[in-house]
C-alpha positions as CSV (number, residue, x, y, z in Angstrom):
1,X,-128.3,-71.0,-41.1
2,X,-125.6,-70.3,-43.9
3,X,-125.5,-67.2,-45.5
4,X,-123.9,-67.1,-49.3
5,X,-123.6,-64.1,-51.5
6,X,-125.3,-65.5,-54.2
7,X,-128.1,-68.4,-54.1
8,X,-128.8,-70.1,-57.4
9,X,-132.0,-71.9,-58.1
10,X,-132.1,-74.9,-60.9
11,X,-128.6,-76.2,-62.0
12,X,-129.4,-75.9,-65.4
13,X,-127.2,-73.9,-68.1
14,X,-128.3,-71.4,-67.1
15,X,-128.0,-72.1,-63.4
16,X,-124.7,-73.9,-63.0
17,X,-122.4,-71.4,-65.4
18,X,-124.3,-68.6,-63.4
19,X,-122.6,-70.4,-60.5
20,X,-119.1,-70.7,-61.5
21,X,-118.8,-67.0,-63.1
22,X,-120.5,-65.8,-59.3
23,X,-117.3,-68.2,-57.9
24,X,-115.0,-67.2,-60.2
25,X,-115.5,-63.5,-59.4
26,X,-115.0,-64.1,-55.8
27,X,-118.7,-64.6,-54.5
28,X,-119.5,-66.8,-51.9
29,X,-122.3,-69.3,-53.9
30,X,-124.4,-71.9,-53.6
31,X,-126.9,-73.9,-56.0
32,X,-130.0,-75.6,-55.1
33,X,-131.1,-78.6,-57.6
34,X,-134.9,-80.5,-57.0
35,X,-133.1,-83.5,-58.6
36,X,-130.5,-85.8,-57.9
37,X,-128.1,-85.0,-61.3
38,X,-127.0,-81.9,-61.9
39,X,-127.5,-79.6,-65.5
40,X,-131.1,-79.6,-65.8
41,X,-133.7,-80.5,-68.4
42,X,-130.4,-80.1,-71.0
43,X,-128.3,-82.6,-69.7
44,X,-130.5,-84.7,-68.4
45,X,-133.4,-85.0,-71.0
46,X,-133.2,-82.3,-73.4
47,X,-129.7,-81.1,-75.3
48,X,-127.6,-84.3,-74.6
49,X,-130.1,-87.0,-74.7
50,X,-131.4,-86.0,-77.7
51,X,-127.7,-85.1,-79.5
52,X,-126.8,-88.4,-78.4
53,X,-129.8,-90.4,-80.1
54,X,-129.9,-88.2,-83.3
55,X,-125.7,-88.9,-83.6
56,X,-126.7,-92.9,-83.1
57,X,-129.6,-93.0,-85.6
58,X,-127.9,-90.9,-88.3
59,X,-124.8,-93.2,-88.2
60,X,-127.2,-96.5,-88.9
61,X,-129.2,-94.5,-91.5
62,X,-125.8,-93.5,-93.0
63,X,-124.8,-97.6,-92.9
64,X,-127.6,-99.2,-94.3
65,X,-128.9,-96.3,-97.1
66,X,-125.9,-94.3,-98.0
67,X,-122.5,-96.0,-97.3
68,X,-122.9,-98.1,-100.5
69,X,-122.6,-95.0,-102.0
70,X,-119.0,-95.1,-100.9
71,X,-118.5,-98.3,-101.6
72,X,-118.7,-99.6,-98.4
73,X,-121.1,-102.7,-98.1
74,X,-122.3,-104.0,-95.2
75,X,-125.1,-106.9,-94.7
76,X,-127.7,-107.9,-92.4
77,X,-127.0,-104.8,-90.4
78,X,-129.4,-104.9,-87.3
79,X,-129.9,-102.2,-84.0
80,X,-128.8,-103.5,-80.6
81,X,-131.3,-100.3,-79.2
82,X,-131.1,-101.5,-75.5
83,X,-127.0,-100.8,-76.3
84,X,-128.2,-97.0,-77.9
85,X,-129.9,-96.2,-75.1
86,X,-127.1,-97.4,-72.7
87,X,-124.9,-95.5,-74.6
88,X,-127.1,-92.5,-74.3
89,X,-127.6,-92.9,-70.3
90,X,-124.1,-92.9,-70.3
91,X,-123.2,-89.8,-71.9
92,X,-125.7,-88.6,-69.7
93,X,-123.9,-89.4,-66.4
94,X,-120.5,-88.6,-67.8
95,X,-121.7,-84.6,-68.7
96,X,-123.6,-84.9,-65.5
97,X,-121.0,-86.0,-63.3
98,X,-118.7,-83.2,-65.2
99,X,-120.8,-80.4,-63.9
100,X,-120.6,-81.7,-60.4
101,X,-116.7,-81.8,-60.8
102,X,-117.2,-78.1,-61.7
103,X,-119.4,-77.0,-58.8
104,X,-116.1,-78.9,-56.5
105,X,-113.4,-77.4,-58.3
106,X,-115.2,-73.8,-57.9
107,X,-116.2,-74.4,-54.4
108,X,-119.8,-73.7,-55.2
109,X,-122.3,-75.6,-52.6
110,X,-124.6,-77.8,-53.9
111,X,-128.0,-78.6,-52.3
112,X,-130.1,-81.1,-52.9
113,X,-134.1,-80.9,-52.7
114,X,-137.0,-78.4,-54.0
115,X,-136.1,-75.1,-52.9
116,X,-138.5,-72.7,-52.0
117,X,-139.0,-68.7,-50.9
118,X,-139.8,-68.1,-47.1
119,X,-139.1,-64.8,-47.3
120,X,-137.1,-62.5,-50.2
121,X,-133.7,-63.8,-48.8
122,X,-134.0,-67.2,-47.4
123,X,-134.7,-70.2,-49.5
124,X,-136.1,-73.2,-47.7
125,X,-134.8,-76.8,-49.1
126,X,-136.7,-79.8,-49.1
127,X,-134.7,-82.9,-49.5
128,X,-133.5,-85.9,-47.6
129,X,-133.5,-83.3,-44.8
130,X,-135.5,-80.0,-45.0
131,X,-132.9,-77.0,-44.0
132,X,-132.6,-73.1,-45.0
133,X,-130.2,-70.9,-46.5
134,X,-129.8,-67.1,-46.9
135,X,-128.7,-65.1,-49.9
136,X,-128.0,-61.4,-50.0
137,X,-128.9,-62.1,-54.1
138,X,-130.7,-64.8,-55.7
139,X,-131.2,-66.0,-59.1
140,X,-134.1,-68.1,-60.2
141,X,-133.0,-70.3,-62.8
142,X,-135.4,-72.8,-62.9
143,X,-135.9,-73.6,-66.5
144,X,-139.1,-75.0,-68.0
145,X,-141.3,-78.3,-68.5
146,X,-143.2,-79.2,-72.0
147,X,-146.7,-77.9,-72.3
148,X,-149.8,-80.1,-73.7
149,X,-152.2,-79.2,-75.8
150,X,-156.1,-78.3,-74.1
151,X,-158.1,-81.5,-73.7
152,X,-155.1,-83.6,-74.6
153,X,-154.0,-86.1,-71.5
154,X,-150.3,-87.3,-71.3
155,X,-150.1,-90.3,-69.6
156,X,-146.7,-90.6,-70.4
157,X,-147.2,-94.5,-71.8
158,X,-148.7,-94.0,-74.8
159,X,-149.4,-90.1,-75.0
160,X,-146.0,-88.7,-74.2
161,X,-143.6,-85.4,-73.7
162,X,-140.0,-85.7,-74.8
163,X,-138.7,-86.7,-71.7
164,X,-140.4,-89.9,-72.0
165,X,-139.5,-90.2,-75.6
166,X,-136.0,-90.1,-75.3
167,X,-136.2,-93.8,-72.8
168,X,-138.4,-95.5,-75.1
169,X,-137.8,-99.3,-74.6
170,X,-139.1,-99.8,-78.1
171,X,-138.7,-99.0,-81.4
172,X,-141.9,-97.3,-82.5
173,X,-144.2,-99.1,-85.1
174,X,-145.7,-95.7,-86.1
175,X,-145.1,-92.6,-84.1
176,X,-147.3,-89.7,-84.6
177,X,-145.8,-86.2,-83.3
178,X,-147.8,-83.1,-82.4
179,X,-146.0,-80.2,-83.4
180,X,-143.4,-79.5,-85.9
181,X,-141.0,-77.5,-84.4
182,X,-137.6,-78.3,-83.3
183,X,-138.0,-80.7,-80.3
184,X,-140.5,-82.4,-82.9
185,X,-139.0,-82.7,-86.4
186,X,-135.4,-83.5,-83.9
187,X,-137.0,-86.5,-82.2
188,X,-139.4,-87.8,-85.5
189,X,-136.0,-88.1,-87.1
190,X,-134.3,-90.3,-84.7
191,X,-137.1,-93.1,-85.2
192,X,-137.9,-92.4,-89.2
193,X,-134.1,-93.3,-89.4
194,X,-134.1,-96.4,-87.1
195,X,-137.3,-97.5,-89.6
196,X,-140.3,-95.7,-87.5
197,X,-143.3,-94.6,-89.8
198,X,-143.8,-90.9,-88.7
199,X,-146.5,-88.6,-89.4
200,X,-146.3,-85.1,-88.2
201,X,-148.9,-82.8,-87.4
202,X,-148.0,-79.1,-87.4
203,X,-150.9,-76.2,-86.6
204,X,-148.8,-73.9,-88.7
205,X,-148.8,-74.0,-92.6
206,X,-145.0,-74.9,-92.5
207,X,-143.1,-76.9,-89.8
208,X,-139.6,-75.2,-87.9
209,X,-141.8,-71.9,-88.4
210,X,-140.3,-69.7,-86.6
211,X,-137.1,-69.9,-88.8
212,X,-137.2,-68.1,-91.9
213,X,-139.6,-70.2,-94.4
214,X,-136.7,-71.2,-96.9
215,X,-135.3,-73.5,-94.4
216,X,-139.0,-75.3,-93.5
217,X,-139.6,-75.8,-96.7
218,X,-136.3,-77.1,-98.1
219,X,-136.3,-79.3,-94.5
220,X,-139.9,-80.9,-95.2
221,X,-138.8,-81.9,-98.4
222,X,-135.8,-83.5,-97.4
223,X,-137.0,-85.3,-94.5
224,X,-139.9,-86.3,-96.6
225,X,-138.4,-87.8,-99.0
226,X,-137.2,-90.3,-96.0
227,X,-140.4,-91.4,-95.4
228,X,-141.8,-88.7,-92.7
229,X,-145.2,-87.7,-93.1
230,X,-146.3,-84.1,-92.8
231,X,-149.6,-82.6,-91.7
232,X,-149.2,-78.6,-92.2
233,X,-152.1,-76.1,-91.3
234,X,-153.9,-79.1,-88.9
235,X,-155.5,-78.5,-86.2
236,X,-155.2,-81.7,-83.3
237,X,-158.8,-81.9,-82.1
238,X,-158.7,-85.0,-80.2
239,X,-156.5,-87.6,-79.3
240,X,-157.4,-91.4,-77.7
241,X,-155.4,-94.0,-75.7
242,X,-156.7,-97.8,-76.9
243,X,-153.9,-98.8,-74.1
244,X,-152.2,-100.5,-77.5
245,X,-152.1,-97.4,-79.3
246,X,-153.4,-94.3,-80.1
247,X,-155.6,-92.3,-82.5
248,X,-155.3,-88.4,-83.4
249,X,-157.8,-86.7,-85.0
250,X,-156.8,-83.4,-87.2
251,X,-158.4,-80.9,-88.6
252,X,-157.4,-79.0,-92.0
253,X,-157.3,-75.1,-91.1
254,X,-158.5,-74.4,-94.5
255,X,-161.3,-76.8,-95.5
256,X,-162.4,-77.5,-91.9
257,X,-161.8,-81.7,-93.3
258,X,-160.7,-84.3,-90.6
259,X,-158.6,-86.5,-90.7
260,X,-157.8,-89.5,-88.5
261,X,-154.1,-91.3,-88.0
262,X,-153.3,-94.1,-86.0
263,X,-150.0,-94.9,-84.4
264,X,-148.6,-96.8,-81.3
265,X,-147.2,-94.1,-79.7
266,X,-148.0,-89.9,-80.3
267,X,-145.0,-87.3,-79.3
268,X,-146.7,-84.4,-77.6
269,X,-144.2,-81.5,-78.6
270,X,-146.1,-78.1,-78.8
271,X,-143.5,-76.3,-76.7
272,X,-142.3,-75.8,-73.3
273,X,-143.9,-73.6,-70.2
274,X,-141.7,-71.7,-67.6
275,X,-141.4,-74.2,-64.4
276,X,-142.3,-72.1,-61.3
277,X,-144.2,-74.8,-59.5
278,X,-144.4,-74.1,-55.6
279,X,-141.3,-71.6,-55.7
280,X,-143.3,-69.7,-53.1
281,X,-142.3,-66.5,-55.7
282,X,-145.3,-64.7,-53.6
283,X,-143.4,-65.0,-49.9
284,X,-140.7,-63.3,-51.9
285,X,-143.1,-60.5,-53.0
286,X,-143.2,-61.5,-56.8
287,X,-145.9,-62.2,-59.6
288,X,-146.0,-64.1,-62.6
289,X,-147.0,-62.3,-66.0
290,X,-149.6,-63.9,-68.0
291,X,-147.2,-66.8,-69.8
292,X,-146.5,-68.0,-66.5
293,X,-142.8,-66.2,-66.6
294,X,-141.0,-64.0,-64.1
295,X,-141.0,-60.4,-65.1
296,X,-137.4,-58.8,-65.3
297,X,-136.1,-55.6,-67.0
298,X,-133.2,-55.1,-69.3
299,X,-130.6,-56.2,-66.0
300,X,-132.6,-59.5,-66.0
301,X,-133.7,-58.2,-62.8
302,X,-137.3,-58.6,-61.2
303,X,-139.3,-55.9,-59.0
304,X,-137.5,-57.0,-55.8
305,X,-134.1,-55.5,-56.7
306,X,-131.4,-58.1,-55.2
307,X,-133.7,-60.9,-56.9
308,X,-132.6,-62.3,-60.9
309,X,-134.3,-64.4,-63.6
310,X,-132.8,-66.1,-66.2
311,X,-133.3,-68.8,-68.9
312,X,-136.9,-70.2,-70.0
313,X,-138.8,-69.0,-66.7
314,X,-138.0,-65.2,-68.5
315,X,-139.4,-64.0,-71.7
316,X,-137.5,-65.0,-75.4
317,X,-136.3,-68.1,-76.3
318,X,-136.2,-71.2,-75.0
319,X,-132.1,-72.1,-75.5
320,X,-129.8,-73.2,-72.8
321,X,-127.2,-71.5,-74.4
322,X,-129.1,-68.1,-74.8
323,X,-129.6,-69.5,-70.2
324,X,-126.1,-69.4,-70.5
325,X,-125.4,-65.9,-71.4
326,X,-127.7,-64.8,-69.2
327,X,-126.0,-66.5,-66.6
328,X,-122.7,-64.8,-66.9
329,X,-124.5,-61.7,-67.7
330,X,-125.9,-62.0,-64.1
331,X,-123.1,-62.7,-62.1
332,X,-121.3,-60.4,-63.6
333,X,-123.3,-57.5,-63.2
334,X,-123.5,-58.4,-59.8
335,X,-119.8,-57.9,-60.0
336,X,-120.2,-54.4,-60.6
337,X,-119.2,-54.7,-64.7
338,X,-121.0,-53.9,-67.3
339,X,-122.2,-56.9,-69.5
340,X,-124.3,-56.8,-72.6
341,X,-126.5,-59.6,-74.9
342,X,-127.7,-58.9,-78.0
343,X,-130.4,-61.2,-78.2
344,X,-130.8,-60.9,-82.0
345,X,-127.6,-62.9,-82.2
346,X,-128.9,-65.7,-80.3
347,X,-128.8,-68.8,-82.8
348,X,-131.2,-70.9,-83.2
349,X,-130.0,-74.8,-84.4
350,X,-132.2,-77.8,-85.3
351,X,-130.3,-80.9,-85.1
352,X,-131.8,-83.0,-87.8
353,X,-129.7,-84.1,-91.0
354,X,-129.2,-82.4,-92.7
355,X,-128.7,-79.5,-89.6
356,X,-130.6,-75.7,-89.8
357,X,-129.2,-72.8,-87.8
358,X,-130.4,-69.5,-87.9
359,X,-129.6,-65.8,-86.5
360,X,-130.5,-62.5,-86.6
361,X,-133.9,-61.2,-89.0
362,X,-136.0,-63.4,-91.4
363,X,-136.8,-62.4,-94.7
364,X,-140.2,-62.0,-93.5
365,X,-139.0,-60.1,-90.8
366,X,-137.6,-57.2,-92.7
367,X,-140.4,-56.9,-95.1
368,X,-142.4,-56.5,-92.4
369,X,-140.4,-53.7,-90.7
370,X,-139.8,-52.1,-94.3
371,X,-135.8,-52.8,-94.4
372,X,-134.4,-52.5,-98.0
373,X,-132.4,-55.8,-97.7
374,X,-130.6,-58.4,-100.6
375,X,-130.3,-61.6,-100.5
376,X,-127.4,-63.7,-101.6
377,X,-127.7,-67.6,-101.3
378,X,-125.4,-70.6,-102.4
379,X,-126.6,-74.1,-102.7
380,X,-124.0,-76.7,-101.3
381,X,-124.5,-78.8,-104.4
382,X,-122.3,-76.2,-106.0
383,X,-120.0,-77.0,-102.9
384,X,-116.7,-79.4,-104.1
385,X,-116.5,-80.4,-100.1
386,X,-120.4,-81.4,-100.1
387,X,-119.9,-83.5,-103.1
388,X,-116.9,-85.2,-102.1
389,X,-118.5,-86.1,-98.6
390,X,-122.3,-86.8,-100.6
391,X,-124.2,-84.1,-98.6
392,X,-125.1,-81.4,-100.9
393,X,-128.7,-81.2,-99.9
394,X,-129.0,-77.9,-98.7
395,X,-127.8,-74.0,-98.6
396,X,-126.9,-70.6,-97.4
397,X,-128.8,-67.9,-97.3
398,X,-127.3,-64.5,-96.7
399,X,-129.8,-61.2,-95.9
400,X,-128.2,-57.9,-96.3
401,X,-128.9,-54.2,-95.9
402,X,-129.2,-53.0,-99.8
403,X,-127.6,-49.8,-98.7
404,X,-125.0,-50.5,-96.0
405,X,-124.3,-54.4,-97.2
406,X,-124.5,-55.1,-93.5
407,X,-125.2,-58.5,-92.8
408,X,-128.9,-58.8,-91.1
409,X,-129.0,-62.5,-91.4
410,X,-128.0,-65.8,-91.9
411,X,-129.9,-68.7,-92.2
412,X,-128.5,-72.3,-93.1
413,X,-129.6,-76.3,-94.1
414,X,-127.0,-78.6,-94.8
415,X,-124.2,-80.4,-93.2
416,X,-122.6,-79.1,-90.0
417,X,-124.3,-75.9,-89.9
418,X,-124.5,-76.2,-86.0
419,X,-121.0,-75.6,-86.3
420,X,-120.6,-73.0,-89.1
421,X,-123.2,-70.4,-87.8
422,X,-120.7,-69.0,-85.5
423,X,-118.6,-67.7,-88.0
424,X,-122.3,-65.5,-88.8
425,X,-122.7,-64.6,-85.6
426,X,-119.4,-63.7,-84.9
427,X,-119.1,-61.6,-88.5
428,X,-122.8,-60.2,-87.1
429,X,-121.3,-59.1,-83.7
430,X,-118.6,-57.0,-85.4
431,X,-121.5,-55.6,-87.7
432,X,-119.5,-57.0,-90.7
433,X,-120.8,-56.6,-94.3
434,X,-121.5,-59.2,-96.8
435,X,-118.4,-58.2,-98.4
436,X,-116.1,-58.1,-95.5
437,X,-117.1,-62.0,-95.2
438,X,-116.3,-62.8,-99.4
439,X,-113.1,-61.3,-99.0
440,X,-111.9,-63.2,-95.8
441,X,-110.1,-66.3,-96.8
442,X,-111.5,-69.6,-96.4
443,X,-109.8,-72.8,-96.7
444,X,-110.7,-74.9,-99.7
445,X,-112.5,-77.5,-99.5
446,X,-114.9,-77.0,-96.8
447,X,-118.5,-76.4,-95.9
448,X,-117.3,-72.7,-95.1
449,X,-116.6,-71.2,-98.3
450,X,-120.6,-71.5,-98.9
451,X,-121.5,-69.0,-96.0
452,X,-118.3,-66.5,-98.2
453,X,-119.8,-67.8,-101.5
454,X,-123.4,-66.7,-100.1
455,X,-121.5,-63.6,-99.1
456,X,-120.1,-63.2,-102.9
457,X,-123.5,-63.8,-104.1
458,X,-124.8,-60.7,-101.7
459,X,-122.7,-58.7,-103.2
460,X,-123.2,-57.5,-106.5
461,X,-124.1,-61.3,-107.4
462,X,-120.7,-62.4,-107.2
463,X,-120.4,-65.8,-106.4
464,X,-117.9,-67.3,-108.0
465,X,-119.3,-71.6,-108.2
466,X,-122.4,-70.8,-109.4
C-alpha cells in the first residue's frame, strides 16, 4: 500500500492548489478525484463554463443591440449555439487538461475513483480498480452539489440544476429560474441575451441579497430593463413537468396572492449543499454539523487532529477562490508556518453585465453592529473612460469608519469590476483609509479612478467629477 504525507480528497480549487503548495513544500502528495477531469465543480461546470457562456452571450448582445452605437452595423446576425457550446467544452478541457499538467510537473499522484475512509489514515479508492492508500494527513476537499427546494423534483430535463443548464442543446423559449442569487441572475443572463424570455423568482425582497442592497437594486433595474422578469418576496410553492414544459407556482410573501408562470425549462438555483456522500467520515471518527458540513476550528482542522477541511464542505462561503486560500493555508501550516485568512476580505463577484463585486461590511452590516461609518460613492456616468467605451451604467460605493476613515467596504456595479475589486481588497489588507486611496495616482482614463473618486467623495465629499 503507498503511503504519502499528504492525501487530498476532491481536485477542486481548493483540492488541487492544496496539492501543489503540499509538493512545493517538499511533501510527498497525492489527490484522489471521483471523476475522470480534474478541477472540480469550477472547471468543470461551475467558474469556467459559466465565464465562458456569459463572455459568448455578452459579445452577441453587444453586436446586435449596442455596436450600432459605435457605428458598427452588422445584418442578419444569427447564433451558431452548437459552435458556443463547443467552444465552451473546449475551454473546459484546455483548463482541465492544464491542472493535470500541474499535478505532472509537481509530481503529485493522481487517483482516479470515489475515495473513501477505512480507517482515519487509509482512504480506499474505487475506480477502474479498487486499491488503498495511506496518509499521515489528509484533507477533505470535496466541494459541494446544488440543493433543491422541498417538494421540488429535478429531473434534470425539464426541472434542472446548473450543471444541466450550462449543456443545454437549446436555446430556451422561456426560462424560469428559482432563486436570484449569483448562480441565478449569472445564468438568466446568458439566455435573456441570446433572446430567452426570463422570469425570476427570488424568496427574498431583493435578488444578489447577500451583497449590500445598492448593488441588487441598481442590478434588477439594469437587467430589467433587458427584458428579465423579476419575482421578489415569492415564495415557489409548487412546480410541474408537462414533459413539454413546465409550470411554477409562487406565492407573494406579503399578500399571501399566487401566481402561476409557464416556461419550457425552470433553473433550480437556491444554493449549493456540502458533498460528503459515502466519504465513510464515520470510519474516520468524524460527524457532520447540522448543514451537512465538516466541523473544523480556526487551523481548518477537524476533531481528529492530522485530518483538514476546506472549501464548501466547511462553513462560509461558497467561492473556489476563498477554497483556494484555504488550500495554501493548509499545506502550509502543515509546513510548520504560520498562515493567516481574513475572511472579511474574501470578494464576492457576480459575473453579469454589467459585473458586481463586493468585500468586506454592508451598509446594513454596520448599522447593525453600531459602526459610525461614511459613505462616499461615484457613479461611472461621471466616468470619461465609461463614456468613451458606452458603459456608464453603474458605481462605486465606498464605506468608511467616520472616525478613523478606514476603509470597511467596497461594493461595485459596472464594467470590469471583477477586475478592479482587488485594488479594494488589497488597499483593505493594508487597513488603508479612504484617503490613502484618493491620493494614490490613477491613470486617466480608466475604470479605476471611480474606486479613488469614491475614495475622494469619502472624504470630506471630495470628489472631484461630480
Amino acid at each position: 500500500m503507498k503511503e504519502y504525507d499528504v492525501v487530498i480528497i476532491g481536485s477542486g480549487p481548493g483540492g488541487y492548489v492544496c496539492a501543489i503548495r503540499c509538493a512545493q513544500l517538499g511533501m510527498k502528495t497525492a489527490i484522489i478525484e471521483k471523476y475522470s477531469t480534474l478541477g472540480g465543480t469550477c472547471l468543470n461546470v461551475g467558474c469556467i463554463p459559466s465565464k465562458a457562456w456569459l463572455d459568448s452571450s455578452e459579445r452577441y448582445h453587444q453586436l446586435v443591440h449596442n455596436f450600432k452605437d459605435h457605428g458598427i452595423l452588422a445584418d442578419n446576425v444569427k447564433i451558431d449555439f452548437p459552435k458556443m457550446s463547443e467552444r465552451v467544452q473546449k475551454v473546459v478541457a484546455d483548463t482541465s487538461g492544464g491542472i493535470q499538467f500541474l499535478m505532472k510537473k509537481n509530481k503529485i499522484d493522481v487517483f482516479q475513483g470515489h475515495g473513501s475512509f477505512i480507517d482515519p489514515h487509509t482512504i480506499e479508492i474505487k475506480g477502474d480498480k479498487t486499491e488503498s492508500i495511506k496518509g499521515k494527513k489528509i484533507v477533505i476537499a470535496t466541494g459541494s452539489k446544488p440543493s433543491s427546494l422541498r417538494g421540488v423534483e429535478v429531473d434534470k430535463k425539464r426541472v434542472i440544476t446548473s450543471t444541466e443548464a450550462l449543456k443545454m442543446k437549446e436555446i430556451p423559449k422561456h426560462l424560469i429560474v428559482i432563486g436570484g442569487g449569483v448562480i441565478g441572475v449569472e445564468l438568466g443572463s446568458v439566455f435573456a441575451r441570446l433572446g430567452s424570455q426570463v422570469s425570476v423568482v427570488e424568496y427574498a425582497d431583493s435578488i444578489i441579497a447577500t451583497m449590500d442592497a445598492d448593488m441588487g437594486k441598481n442590478l434588477q433595474r439594469v437587467l430589467t430593463k433587458e427584458g428579465m422578469k423579476f419575482y421578489t418576496g415569492h415564495g415557489v410553492t409548487k412546480v410541474e413537468n408537462d414533459g413539454k414544459g413546465v409550470v411554477v407556482l409562487a406565492t407573494q410573501n406579503k399578500d399571501q396572492k399566487e401566481v402561476k408562470i409557464e416556461g419550457d425549462y425552470c433553473l433550480v438555483c437556491v444554493g449549493r449543499r456540502p458533498y460528503t456522500d459515502n466519504l465513510g467520515l464515520e470510519k474516520a471518527g468524524l460527524t457532520l454539523d447540522e448543514r451537512g458540513r465538516v466541523p473544523t476550528d480556526d487551523h481548518l482542522q477537524t476533531s481528529v487532529p492530522h485530518i483538514f477541511a476546506i472549501g464548501d464542505v466547511t462553513k462560509g462561503a461558497m467561492l473556489a477562490h476563498k477554497a483556494e486560500e484555504e488550500g495554501v493555508f493548509v499545506a502550509e501550516l502543515m509546513a510548520g508556518q504560520k498562515p493567516h485568512i481574513n475572511y472579511l476580505l474574501v470578494p464576492g463577484v457576480v459575473y453579469t453585465w454589467p459585473e458586481v463585486a463586493s468585500v468586506g461590511h454592508t451598509e446594513a452590516e454596520l448599522k447593525k453592529n453600531g459602526v459610525a461609518y461614511k459613505i462616499g460613492s461615484f457613479p461611472f456616468k461621471a466616468s470619461g473612460r465609461a463614456r468613451a467605451s458606452n458603459e456608464s451604467d453603474g458605481l462605486i460605493k465606498v464605506l468608511a469608519d467616520k472616525n478613523t476613515d478606514e476603509i470597511l467596504g467596497v461594493h461595485m456595479i459596472g464594467p470590469r469590476c471583477a477586475d478592479m475589486i482587488a485594488e479594494a481588497v488589497l488597499a483593505m489588507e493594508y487597513r488603508a483609509s479612504a484617503e490613502d486611496v484618493a491620493r494614490t495616482c490613477h491613470a486617466h482614463p480608466t475604470y479605476t479612478e471611480s474606486f479613488k473618486e469614491a475614495c475622494l467623495a469619502a472624504t470630506e465629499n471630495r470628489a472631484l467629477h461630480i
